[in-house]
N, C-alpha and C positions, 0 to 999 in steps of 0.2 A: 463131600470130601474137601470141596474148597473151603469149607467154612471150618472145618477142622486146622487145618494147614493153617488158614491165618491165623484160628486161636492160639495154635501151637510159635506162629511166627511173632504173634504177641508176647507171648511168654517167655518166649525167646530174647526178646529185646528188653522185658522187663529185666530180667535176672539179669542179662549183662551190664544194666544202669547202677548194679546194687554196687558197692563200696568193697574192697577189697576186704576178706576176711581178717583180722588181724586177733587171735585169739589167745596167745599172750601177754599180746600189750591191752587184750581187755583185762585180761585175768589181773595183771598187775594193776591196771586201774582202774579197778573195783577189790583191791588187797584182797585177792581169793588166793590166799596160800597157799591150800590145798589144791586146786585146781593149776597153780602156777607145778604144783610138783608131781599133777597126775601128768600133765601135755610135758614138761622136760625131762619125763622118765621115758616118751615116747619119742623126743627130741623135736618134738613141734614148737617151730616159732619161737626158736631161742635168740634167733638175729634179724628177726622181725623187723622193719621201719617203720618207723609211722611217717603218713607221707606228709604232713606238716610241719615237722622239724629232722627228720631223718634218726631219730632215737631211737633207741633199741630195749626190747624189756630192761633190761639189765640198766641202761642211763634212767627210764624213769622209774624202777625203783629204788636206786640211791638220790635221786632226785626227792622221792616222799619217805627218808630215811626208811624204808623197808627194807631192812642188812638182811634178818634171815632170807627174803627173797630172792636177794642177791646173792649171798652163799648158794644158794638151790643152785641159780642161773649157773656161777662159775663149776660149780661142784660137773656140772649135765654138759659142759662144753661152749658156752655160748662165750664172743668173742671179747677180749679183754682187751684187745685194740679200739673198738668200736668205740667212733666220736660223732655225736650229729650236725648240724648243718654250723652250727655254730664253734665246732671244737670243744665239747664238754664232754668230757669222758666219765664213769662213774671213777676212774681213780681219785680226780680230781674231787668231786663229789665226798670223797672218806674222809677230806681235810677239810670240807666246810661244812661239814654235816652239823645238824645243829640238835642233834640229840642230846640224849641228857647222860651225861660221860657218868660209867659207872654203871647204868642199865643192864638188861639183857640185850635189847639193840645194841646196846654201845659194844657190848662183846660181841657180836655180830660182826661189828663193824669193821674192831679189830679183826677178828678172824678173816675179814675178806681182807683188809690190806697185809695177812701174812701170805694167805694165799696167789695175791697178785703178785708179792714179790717174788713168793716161790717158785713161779710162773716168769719171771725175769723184766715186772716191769717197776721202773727204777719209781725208787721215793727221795724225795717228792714230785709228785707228779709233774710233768712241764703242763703249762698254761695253756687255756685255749688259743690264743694269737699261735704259741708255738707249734701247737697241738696240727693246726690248718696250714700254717707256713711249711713245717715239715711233709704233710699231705701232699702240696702241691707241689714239695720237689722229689715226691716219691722217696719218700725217707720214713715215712709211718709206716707200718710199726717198724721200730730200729732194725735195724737189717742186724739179722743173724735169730732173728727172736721167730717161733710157732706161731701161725694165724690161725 
């Protein structure tokens, strides 16, 4: 019976070493589009961090100009304020995106800057310095705007 208990006390401390799940921000980076749009139909992990830069699926897939992903993300609820450690939001992201204007991405792309403004957040994006400045006097997102 002792020998069980500690097998089980093992396994016990195994699992809690493992790494936090994070299986949206895998799905987007490993570009599994379909997977990105089975788990935000169930609303899993749409504001996910990742705990090395505080990102959100949504920042690194405008990050690896993946728009339709991004579209998915906003479409399913995921947050359109979200900035990571550094104040890089994906809005900012739609104006340096280095896609190939003209694309099917690139219409992607536009479509998600209609729907963030649709959503009430102003173009052109303010900068990261402003993006963290405003943060920390409790000003993100602009007061009167849906989180």
């Amino acid at each position: 019976m002792l020998r069980r208990m500690q097998k089980k006390e093992h396994t016990v401390s195994q699992d809690s070493d493992k790494e936090p799940s994070l299986p949206m921000i895998g799905a987007v980076m490993h570009s599994d589009t379909d997977q990105v749009r089975r788990l935000a139909a169930k609303g899993i992990g749409l504001n996910e961090r990742a705990p090395e830069d505080q990102s959100t699926p949504m920042i690194n897939a405008a990050q690896t100009d993946q728009w339709p992903v991004v579209e998915i993300l906003i479409d399913h609820g995921a947050d359109i304020w979200a900035h990571d450690e550094f104040g890089i939001t994906t809005a900012q992201r739609t104006v340096t995106s280095r896609i190939l204007r003209g694309s099917p991405e690139d219409a992607a792309r536009v479509r998600v800057i209609e729907k963030l403004k649709a959503r009430g957040y102003p173009f052109p994006p303010s900068g990261r310095d402003e993006v963290l400045a405003l943060d920390a006097a409790g000003k993100w997102p602009p007061p009167g705007v849906k989180r």
